[in-house]
N, C-alpha and C positions, 0 to 999 in steps of 0.2 A: 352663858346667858341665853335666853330664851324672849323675845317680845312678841305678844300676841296681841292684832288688833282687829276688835269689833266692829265690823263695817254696821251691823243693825243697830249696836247704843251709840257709837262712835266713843268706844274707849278702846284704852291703852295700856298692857299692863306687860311690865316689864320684871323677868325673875330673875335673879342675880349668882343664885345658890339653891340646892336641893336642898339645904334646910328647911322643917316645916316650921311653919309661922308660926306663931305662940301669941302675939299681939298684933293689932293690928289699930294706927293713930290717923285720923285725916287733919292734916297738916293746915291746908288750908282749902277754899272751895272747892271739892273736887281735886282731891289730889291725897290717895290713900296712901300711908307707907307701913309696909311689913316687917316686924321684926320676928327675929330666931329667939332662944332661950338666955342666948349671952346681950341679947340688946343691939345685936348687929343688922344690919338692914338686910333684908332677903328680897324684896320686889318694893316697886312703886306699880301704883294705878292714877292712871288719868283719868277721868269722869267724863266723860261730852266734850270734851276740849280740843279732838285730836282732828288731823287732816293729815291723808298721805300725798305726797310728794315727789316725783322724780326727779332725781337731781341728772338732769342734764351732762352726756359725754361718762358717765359713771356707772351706767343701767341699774341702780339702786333705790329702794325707797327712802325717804327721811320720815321720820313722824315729826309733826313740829305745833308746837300750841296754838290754838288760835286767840285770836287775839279778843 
């Protein structure tokens, strides 16, 4: 799995599989999801929605939605 985030759009897009994408549906505002040739989900995108996070005691980031 691979997540990359856009600090300059504030997006978020998360790939699942080295599958190329074949479709791609936005689900709902801002929120893209990518299929493969079989209909299997290959990545999500987040839109403007995202904020990074340090989760405290863990030295990790979260990406988490805003609200």
């Amino acid at each position: 799995m691979k997540i990359i985030y856009d600090n300059e759009t504030d997006n978020i897009y998360a790939k699942f599989t080295y599958d190329p994408v074949i479709e791609s549906e936005e689900k709902n505002n801002g929120t893209i999801v990518d299929y493969n040739e079989k209909g299997d989900i290959v990545a999500v995108e987040v839109l403007k929605k995202c904020m990074i996070k340090k989760v405290e005691g863990f030295g990790v980031l979260c990406f988490v939605a805003k609200q």
